[in-house]
ZAPA-769885 format. One record per residue (C-alpha): x, y negated, z; residue number from 1. Coordinates in pm, whole numbers. Example, Ala and Ser with C-alpha at 12.3 -4.5 7.8 and 13.67 -1.06 7.14 Angstrom:
c1, c2, c3, num
1230, 450, 780, 1
1367, 106, 714, 2
end
This chain:
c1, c2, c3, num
-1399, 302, 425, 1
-1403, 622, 255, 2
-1446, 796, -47, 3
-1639, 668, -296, 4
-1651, 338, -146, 5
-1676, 11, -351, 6
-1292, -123, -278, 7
-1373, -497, -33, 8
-1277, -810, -179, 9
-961, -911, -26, 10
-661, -1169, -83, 11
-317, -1116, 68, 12
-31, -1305, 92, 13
307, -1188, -60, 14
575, -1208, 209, 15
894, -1417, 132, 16
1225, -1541, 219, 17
1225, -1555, 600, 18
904, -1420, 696, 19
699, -1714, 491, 20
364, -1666, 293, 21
379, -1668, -81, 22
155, -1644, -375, 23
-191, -1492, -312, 24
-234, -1093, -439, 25
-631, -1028, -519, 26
-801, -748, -517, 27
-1001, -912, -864, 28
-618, -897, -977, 29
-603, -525, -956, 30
-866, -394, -1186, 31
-732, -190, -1418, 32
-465, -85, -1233, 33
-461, 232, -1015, 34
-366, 69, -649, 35
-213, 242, -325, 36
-281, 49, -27, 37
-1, 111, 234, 38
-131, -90, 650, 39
231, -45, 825, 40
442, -209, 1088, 41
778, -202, 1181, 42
723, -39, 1502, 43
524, 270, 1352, 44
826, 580, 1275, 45
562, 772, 1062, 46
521, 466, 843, 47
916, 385, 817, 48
927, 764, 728, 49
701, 722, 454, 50
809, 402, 306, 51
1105, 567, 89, 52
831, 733, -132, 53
581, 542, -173, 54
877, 286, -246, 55
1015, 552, -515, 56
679, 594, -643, 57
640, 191, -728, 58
951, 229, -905, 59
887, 560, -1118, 60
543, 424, -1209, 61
611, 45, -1287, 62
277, -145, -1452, 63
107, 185, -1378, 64
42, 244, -1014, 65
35, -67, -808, 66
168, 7, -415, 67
113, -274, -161, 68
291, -221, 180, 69
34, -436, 382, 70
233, -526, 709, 71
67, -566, 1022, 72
278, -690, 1269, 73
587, -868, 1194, 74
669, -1035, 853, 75
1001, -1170, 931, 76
1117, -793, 1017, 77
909, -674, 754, 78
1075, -894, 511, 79
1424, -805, 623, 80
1342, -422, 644, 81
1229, -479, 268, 82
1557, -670, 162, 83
1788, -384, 357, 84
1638, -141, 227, 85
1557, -225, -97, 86
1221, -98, -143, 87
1016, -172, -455, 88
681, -187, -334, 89
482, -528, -316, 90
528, -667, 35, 91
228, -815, 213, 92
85, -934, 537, 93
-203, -970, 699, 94
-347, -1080, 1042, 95
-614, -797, 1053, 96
-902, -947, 869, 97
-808, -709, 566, 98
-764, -415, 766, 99
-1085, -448, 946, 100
-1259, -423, 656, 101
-1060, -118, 557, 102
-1136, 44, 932, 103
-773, 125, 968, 104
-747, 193, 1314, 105
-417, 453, 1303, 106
-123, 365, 1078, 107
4, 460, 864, 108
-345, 409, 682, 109
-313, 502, 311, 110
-575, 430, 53, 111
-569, 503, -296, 112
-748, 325, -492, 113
-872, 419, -908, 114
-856, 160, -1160, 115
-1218, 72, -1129, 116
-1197, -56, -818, 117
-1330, 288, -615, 118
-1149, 419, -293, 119
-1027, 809, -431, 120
-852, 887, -93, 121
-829, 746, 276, 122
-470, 924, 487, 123
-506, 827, 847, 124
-169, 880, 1049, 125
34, 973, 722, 126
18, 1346, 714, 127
-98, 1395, 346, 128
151, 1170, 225, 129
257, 1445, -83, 130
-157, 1475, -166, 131
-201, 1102, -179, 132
94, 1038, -415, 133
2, 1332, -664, 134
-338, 1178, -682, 135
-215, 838, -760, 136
5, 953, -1005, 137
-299, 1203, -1157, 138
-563, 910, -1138, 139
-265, 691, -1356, 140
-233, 950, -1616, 141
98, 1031, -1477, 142
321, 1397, -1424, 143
297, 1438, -1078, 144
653, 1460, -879, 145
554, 1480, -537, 146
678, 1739, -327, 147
end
């Protein structure tokens, strides 16, 4: 996945109360929208590190930018992480099926996605963390406030 590339179809499940699958998120569901696809697990430091902003960019661009923190490991941690913490992006899981077809094979894997449905930016291992959020933000019309 890189890009350029036509985003994959793909349906997650939201993660609820106590670890449980919820209502189905679609990629069809996302048009329109620009989309920041965040493959994590609670093991992974760099992607605990980077969950505060991409959390407090879901908040500053509510309706706007749409962040999903895919988690690949434990949703009942996940879940609680997310409830501790209080982080506003949309928490989902997935058994690797999705993130095959994304080729994440280092997490944090960031991909930000335009509101056409075309991958803008692929982050392996987190490093460009600042980049990818300015270019969300840019793609959404927004003032960028990364740092």
């Amino acid at each position: 996945m890189e890009s350029g590339d036509e985003v994959p179809a793909f349906a997650l499940p939201r993660i609820e109360a106590g670890g449980k699958p919820g209502a189905l998120v679609t990629s069809d569901s996302l048009r329109g929208k620009v989309v920041v696809l965040d493959f994590w697990a609670t093991w992974c430091q760099p992607c605990l590190r980077a969950m505060p902003h991409l959390s407090a960019l879901a908040a500053r661009a509510k309706g706007t930018i749409e962040v999903l923190s895919i988690n690949l490991d434990d949703p009942v941690a996940a879940r609680e992480l997310f409830d501790r913490e209080g982080y506003q992006t949309t928490l989902l899981g997935d058994a690797g099926d999705v993130a095959d077809r994304f080729g994440v094979g280092t997490i944090p894997h960031l991909v930000v996605i335009d509101r056409d449905g075309i991958v803008r930016h692929v982050a392996r291992g987190g490093g460009e963390l600042g980049e990818l959020i300015g270019l969300a933000e840019h793609l959404a019309g927004l003032e960028s406030h990364a740092h």
